[in-house]
C-alpha positions as CSV (number, residue, x, y, z in Angstrom):
1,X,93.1,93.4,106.9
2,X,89.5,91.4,106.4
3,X,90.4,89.8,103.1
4,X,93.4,87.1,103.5
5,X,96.2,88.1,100.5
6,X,95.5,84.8,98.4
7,X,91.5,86.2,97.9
8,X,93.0,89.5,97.2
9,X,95.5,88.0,94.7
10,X,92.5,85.8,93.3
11,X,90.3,89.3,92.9
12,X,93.5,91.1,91.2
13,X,94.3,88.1,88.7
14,X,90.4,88.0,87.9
15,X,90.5,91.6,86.7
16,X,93.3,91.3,84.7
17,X,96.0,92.6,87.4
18,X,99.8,90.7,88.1
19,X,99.8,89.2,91.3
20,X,103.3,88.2,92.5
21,X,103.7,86.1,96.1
22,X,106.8,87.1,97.6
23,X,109.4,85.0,99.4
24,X,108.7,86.5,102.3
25,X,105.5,86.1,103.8
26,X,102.6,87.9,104.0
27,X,103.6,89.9,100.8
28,X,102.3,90.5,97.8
29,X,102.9,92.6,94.4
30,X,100.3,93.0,92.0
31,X,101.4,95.3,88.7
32,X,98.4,96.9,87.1
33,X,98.8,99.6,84.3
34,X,102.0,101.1,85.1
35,X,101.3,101.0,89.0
36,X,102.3,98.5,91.8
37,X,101.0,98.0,95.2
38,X,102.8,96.3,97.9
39,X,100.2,94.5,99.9
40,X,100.4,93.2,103.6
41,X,98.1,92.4,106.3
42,X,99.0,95.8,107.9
43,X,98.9,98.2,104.7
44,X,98.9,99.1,101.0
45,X,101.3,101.0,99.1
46,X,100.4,102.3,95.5
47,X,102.9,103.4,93.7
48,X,103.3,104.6,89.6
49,X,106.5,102.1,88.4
50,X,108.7,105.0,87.3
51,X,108.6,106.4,90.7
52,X,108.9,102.8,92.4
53,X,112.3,102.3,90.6
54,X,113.3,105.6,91.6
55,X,112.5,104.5,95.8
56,X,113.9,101.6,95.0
57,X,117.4,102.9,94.4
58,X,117.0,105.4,97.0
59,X,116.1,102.4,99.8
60,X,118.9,100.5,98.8
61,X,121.3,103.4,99.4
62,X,119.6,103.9,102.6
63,X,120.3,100.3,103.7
64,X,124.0,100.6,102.7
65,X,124.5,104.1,104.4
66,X,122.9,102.9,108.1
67,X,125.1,99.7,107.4
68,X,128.0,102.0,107.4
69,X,126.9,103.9,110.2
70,X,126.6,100.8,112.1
71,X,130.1,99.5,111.1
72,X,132.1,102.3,112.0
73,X,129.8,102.4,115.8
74,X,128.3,106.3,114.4
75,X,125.4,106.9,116.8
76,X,123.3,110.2,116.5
């Protein structure tokens, strides 16, 4: 990615967007009419905020389910 994430979080608060630093680094959220995009130096991803929620839930299922897998030793 050409632009560092603090420009791109300049640019986004300049134009009215939410720019959010994450704990973790080399993350940002910016909120922008009922979208958010997940930036990092290796990719975008734009989503509407009603489906976000929806992946949201789903992902956290996901990380409990594998977690169980591992626990009980399941491999496939």
């Amino acid at each position: 990615m050409k632009n560092s994430l603090t420009n791109i979080a300049g640019r986004a608060e300049a134009l009215g967007m939410y720019p959010v630093q994450s704990e973790m680094r080399g993350v940002l959220y910016i909120y922008n009419d009922g979208e958010y995009a997940i930036v990092t130096p290796d990719f975008v991803w734009r989503m509407p905020a009603k489906k976000l929620k929806k992946v949201l839930r789903e992902l956290a299922g996901i990380v409990q389910d594998v977690e169980d897998l591992k626990d009980m030793e399941v491999r496939s």
